[in-house]
Backbone bond lengths (Angstrom), bond angles and torsions (degrees), N, CA, C in turn:
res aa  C-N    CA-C-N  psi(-1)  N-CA   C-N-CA  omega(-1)  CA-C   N-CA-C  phi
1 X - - - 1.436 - - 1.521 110.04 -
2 X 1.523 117.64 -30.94 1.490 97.64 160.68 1.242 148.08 -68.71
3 X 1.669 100.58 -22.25 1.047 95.04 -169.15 1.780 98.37 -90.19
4 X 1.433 114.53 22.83 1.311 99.97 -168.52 1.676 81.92 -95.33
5 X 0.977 127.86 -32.84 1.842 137.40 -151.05 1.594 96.21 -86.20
6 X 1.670 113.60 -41.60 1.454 105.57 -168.86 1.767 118.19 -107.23
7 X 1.453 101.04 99.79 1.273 105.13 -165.44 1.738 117.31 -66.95
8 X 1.168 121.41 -5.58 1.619 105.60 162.24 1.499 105.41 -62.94
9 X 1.446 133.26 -19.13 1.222 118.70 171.99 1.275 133.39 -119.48
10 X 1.652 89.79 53.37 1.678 100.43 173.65 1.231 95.40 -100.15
11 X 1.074 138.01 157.48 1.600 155.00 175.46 1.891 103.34 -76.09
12 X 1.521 103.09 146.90 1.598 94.68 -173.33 1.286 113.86 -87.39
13 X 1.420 106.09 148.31 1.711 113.00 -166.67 1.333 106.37 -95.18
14 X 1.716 116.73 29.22 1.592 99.49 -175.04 1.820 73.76 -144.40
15 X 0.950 111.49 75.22 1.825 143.46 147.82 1.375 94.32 42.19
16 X 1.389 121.80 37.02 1.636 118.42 155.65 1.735 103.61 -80.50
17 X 1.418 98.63 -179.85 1.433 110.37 -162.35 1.556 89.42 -107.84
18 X 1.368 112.12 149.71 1.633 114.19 177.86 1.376 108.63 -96.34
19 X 1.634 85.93 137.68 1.582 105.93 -175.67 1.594 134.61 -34.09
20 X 0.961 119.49 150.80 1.429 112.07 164.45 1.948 121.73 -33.80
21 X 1.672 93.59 -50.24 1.645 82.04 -173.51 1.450 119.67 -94.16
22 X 2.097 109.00 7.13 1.050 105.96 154.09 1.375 123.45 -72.95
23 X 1.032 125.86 -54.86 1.744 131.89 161.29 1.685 108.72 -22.62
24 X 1.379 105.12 -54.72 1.851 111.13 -173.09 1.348 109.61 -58.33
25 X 1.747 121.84 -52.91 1.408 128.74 168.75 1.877 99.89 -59.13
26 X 0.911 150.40 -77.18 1.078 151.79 -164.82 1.846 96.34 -25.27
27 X 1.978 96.42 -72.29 2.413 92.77 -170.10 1.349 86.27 -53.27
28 X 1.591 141.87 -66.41 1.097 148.32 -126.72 1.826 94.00 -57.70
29 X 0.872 128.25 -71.25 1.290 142.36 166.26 2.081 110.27 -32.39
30 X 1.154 101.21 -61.92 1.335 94.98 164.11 0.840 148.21 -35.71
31 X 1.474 106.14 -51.35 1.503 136.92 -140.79 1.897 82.82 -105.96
32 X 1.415 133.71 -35.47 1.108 135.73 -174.27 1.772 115.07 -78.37
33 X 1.366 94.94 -35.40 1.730 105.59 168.03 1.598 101.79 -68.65
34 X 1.076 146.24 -70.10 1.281 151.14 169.63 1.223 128.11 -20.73
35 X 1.273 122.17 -52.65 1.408 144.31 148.56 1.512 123.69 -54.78
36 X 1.088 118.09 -31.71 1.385 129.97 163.41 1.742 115.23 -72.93
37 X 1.384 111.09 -61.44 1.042 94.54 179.23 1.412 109.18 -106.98
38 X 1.366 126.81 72.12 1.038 141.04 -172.44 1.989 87.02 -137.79
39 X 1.171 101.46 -47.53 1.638 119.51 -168.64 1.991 104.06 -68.28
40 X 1.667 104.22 -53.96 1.334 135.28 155.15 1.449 107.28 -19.27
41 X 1.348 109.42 -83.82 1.662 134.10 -164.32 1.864 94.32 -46.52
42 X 1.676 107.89 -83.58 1.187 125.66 -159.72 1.885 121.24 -50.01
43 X 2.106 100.35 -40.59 1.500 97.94 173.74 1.547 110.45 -96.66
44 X 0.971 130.89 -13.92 1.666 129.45 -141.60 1.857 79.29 -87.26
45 X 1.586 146.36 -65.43 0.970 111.03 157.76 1.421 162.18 -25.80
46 X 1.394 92.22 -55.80 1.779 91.99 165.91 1.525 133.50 -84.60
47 X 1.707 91.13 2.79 1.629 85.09 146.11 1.443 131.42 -99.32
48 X 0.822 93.56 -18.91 1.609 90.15 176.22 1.914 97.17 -76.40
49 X 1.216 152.32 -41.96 1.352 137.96 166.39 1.073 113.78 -57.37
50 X 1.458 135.86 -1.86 1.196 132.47 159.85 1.538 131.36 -99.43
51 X 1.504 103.14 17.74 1.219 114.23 161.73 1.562 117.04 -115.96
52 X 1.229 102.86 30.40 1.710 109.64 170.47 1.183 97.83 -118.78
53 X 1.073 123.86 165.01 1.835 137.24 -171.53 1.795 87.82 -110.68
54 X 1.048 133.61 179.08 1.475 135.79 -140.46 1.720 89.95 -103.29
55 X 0.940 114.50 44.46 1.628 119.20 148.67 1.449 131.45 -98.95
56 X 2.317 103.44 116.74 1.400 89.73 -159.67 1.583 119.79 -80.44
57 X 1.007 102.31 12.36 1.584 116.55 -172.54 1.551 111.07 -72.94
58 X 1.117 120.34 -48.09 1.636 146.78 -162.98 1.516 79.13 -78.73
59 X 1.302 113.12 -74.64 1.408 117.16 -144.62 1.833 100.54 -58.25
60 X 1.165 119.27 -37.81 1.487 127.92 -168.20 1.693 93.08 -81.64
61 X 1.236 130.19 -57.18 1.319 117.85 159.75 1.859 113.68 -40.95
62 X 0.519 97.44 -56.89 1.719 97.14 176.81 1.646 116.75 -43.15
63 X 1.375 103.65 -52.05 1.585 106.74 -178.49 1.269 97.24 -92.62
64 X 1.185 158.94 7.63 1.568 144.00 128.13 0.964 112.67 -58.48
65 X 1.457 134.70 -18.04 1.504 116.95 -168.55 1.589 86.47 -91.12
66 X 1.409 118.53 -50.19 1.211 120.99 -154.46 1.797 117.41 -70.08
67 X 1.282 101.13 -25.08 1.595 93.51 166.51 1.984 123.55 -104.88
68 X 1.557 87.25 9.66 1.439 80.99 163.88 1.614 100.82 -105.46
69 X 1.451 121.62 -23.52 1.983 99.90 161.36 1.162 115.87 -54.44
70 X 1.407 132.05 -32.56 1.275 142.64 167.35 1.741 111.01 -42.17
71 X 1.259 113.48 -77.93 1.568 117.95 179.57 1.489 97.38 -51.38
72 X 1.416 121.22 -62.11 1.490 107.73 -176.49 1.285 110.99 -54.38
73 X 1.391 154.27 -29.84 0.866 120.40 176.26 1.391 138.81 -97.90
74 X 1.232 90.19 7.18 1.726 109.79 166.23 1.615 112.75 -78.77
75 X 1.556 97.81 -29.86 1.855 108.31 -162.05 2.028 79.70 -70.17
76 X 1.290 117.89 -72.09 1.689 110.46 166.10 1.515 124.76 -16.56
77 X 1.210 103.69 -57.42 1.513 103.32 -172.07 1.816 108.67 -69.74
78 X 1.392 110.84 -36.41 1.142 91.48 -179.71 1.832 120.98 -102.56
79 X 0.891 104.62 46.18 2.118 135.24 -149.28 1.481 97.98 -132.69
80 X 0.995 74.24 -89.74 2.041 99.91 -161.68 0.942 105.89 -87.60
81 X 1.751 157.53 -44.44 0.983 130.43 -173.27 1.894 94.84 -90.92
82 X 0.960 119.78 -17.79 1.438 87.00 178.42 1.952 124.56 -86.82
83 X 1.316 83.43 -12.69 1.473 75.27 166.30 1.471 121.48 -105.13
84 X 1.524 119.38 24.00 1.423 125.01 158.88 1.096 101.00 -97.14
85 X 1.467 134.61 -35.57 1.624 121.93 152.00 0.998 136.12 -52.86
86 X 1.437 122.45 -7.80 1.513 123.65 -176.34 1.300 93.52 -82.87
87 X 1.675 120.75 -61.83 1.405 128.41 -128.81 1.748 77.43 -116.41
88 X 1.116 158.53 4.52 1.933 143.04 178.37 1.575 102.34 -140.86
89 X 1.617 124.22 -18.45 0.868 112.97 163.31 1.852 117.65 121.04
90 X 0.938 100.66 138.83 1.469 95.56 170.71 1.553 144.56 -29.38
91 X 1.247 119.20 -54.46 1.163 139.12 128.66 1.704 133.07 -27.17
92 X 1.138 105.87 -27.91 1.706 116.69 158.18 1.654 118.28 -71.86
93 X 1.381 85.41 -41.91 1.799 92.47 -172.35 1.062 110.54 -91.00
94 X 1.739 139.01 -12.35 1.369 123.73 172.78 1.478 92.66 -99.87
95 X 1.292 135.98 -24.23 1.318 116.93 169.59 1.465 115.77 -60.40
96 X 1.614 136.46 -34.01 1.398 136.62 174.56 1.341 94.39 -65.62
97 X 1.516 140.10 -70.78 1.253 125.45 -173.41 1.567 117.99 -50.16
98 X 1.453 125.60 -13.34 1.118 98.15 -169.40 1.478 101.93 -98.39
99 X 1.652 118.47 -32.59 1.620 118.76 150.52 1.217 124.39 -14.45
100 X 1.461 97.96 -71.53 1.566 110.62 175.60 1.542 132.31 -31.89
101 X 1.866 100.91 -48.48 1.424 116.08 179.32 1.594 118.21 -51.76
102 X 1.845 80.27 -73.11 1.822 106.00 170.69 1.693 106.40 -49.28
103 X 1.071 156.95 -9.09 1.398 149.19 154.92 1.638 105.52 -67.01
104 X 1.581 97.72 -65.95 1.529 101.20 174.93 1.938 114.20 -28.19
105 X 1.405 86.96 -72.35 1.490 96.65 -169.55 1.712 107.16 -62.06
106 X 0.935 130.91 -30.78 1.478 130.33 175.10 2.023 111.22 -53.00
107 X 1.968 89.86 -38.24 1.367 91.49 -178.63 1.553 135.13 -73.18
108 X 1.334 64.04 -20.67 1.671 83.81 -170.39 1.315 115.91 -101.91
109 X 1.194 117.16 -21.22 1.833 115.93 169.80 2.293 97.26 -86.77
110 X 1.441 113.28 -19.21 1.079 97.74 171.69 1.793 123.20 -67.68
111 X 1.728 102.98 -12.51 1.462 105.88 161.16 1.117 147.19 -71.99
112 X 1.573 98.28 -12.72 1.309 96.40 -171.15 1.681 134.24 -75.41
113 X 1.017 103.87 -2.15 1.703 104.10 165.43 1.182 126.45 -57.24
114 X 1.530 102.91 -26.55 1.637 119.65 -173.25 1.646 108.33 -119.67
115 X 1.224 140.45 28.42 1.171 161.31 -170.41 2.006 90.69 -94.27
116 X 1.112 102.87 118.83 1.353 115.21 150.46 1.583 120.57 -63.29
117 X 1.501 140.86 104.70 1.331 142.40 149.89 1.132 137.70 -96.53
118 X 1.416 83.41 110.00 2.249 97.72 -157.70 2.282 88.61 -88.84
119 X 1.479 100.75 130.89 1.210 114.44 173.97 1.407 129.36 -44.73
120 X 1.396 167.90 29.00 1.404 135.15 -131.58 1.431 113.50 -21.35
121 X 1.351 113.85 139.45 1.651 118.57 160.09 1.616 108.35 -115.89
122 X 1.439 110.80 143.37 0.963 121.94 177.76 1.384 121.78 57.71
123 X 1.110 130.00 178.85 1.597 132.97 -153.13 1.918 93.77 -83.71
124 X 1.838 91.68 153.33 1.770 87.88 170.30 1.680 97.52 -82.02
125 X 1.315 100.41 -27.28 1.771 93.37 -158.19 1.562 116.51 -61.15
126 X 1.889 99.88 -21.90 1.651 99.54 177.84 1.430 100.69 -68.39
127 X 1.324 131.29 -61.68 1.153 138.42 -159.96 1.993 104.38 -54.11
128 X 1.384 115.30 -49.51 1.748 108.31 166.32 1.454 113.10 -61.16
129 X 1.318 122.67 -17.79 1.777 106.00 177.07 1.322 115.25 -79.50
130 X 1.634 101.18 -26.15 1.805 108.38 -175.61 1.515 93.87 -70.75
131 X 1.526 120.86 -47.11 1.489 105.71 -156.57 1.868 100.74 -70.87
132 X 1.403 105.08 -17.30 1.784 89.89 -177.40 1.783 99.88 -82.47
133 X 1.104 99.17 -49.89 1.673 99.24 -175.97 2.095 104.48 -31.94
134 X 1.218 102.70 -53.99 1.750 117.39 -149.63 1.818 81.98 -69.20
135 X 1.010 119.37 -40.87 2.136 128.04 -157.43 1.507 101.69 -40.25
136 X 1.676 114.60 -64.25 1.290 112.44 175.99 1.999 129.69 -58.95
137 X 0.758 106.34 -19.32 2.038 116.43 166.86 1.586 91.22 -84.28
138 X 1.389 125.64 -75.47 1.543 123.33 178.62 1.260 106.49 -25.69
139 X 1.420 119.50 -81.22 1.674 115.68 -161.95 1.993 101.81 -64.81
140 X 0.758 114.87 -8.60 1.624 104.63 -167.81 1.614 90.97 -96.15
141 X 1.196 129.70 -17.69 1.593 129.99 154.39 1.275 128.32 -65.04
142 X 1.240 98.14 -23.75 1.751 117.67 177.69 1.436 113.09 -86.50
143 X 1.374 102.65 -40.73 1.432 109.80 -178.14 2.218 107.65 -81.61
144 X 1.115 101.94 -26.92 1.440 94.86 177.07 1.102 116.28 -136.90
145 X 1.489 109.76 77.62 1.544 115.18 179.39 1.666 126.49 -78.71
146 X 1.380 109.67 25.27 1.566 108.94 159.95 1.976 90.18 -70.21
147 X 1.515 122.49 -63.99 1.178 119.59 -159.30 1.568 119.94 -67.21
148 X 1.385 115.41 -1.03 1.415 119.68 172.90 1.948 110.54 -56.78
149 X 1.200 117.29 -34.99 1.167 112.89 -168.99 1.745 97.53 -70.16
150 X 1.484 110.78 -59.28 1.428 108.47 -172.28 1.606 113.65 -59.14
151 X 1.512 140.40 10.82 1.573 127.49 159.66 0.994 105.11 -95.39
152 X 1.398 94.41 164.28 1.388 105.40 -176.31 1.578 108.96 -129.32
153 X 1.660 112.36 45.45 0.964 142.61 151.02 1.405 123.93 -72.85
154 X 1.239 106.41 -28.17 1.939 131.64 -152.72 1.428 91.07 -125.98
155 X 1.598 84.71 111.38 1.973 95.99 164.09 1.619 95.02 -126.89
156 X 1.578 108.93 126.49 1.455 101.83 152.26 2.063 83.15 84.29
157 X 1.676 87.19 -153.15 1.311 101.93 -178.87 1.426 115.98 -110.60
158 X 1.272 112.49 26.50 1.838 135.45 173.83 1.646 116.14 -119.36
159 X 1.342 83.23 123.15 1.713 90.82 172.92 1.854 113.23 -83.47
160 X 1.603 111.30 142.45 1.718 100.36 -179.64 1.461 86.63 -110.28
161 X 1.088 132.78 134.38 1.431 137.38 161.63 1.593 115.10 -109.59
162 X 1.462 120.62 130.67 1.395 90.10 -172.71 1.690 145.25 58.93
């Protein structure tokens, strides 16, 4: 949205090449969406399953709700805000997305008093050596599942590694 408002950094419309600090705002911007919901994607689930106590009912209700707000709100984003951008304008649709956010975040930092915070135990780095150590037996189970029945790694339809 700034660079839509601040015209030294519109790019030139008579087939010059954009500037250096248009290019910089351009990754800079990228590279900040990416990282965000890169951060977004990976924790924003497993916290919310970590506010159920070891019931799989809740918890599987939980991640149905949570990845169908997900599709719904993509099915929105690419729905409704783009065709209030077509026809009211640019400025309509990053103002709804940015509503949107600031609600999110209002809602969700209004939880936190009541937010379950489970401690880390023990080192991350032990826990990444087990998961690389265990990868090669894992994938070679994946890859030749006549021999999945004969380990006794494999109970059921869960692998125990480690």
């Amino acid at each position: 949205m700034v660079q839509n408002d601040v015209n030294s950094l519109h790019p030139g419309n008579n087939g010059r090449k954009p500037s250096v600090g248009h290019t910089a705002m351009l990754y800079v911007g990228l590279y900040t969406m990416a990282v965000g919901a890169g951060g977004v994607k990976a924790a924003l689930p497993a916290h919310g399953a970590d506010q159920f106590e070891h019931n799989e009912l809740q918890v599987s209700t939980y991640f149905n709700s949570f990845f169908f707000s997900l599709c719904a709100g993509g099915l929105v984003a690419v729905t409704v805000v783009v065709w209030v951008q077509e026809n009211r304008g640019w400025e309509w649709g990053f103002a709804i997305a940015t509503a949107a956010l600031c609600l999110a975040l209002l809602l969700f930092s209004s939880g936190l008093p009541f937010y379950r915070h489970k401690r880390p135990g023990g080192s991350p780095f032990t826990r990444i050596f087990q998961v690389g150590l265990s990868f090669p037996f894992t994938a070679s189970l994946l890859l030749f599942p006549r021999f999945m029945s004969q380990s006794r790694m494999v109970r059921g339809n869960y692998f125990f590694c480690c």
